[in-house]
C-alpha positions in Angstrom: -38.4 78.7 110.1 -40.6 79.4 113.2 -44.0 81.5 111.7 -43.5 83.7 115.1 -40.3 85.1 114.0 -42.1 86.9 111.5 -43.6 89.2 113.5 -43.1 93.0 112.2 -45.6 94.1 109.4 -44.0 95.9 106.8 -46.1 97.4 103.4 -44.5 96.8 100.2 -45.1 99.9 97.9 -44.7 100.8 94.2 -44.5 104.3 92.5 -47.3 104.9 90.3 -46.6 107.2 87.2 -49.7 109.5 86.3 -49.8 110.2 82.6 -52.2 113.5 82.3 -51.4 113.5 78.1 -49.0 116.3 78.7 -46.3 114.8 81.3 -45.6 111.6 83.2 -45.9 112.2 86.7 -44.2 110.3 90.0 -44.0 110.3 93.0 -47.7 108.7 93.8 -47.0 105.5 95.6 -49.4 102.7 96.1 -49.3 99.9 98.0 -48.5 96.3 96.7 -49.2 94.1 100.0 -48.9 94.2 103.3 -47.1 91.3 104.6 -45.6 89.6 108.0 -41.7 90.1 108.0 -38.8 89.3 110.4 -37.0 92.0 111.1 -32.7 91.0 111.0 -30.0 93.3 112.9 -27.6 94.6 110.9 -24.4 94.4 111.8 -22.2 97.4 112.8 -20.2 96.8 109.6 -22.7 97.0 107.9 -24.4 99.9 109.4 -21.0 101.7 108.6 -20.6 100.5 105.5 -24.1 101.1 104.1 -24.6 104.7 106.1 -23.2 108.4 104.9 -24.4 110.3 107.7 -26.1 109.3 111.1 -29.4 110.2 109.9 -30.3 107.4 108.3 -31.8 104.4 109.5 -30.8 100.6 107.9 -32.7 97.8 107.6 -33.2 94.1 107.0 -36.3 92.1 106.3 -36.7 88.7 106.1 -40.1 88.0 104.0 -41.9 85.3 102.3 -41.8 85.1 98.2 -45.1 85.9 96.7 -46.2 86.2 93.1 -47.7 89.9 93.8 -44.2 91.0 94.5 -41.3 88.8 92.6 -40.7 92.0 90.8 -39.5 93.7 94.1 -36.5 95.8 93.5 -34.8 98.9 94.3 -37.4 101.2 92.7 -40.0 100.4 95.2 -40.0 101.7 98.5 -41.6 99.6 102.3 -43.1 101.5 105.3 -42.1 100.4 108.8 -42.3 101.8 112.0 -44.3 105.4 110.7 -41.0 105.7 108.6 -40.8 105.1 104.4 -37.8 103.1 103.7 -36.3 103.3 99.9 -35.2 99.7 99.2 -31.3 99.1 98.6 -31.5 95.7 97.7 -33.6 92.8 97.2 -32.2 89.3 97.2 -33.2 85.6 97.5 -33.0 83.8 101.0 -33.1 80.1 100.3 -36.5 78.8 98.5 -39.2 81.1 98.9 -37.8 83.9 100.9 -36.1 87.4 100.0 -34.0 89.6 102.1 -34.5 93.2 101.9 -32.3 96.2 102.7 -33.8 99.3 102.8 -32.9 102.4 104.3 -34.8 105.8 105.6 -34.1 109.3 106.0 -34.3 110.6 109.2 -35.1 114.3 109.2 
């Protein structure tokens, strides 16, 4: 794996619940790392098969496995390109890699 491929930067972030006594709160998101990725085309099958309307925008991320975020899943959300992305999927990519699918609302 060539270290220039991973050339997007992507932030990794995780909801942080605010209990005020009364109510848990979400929505507040924090940021777990922000870390080099390579940035995979989907394919238009996949596009097709992941989209339900033209406004959203799919995703693929190729990024390194890290202790601070081998708990990555589909709770936590990434921003790319100005644009939060909720994450679909998380999966591992050979030894110490994961492949992300995440997709944003374009409004």
């Amino acid at each position: 794996m060539d270290a220039g491929e991973f050339d997007r930067k992507i932030t990794l972030q995780r909801s942080a619940d605010e209990d005020n006594g009364f109510e848990t709160t979400g929505g507040n998101w924090s940021d777990i790392a922000t870390v080099w990725a390579k940035l995979i085309p989907m394919s238009g099958k996949e596009i097709l098969a992941a989209a339900e309307n033209t406004a959203f925008a799919n995703v693929r991320f190729k990024i390194r496995r890290d202790s601070l975020w081998s708990d990555l899943n589909a709770a936590d959300r990434l921003g790319f390109d100005s644009k939060e992305h909720n994450i679909v999927s998380v999966r591992s990519e050979g030894r110490g890699f994961f492949l992300i699918d995440a997709v944003a609302r374009g409004d």
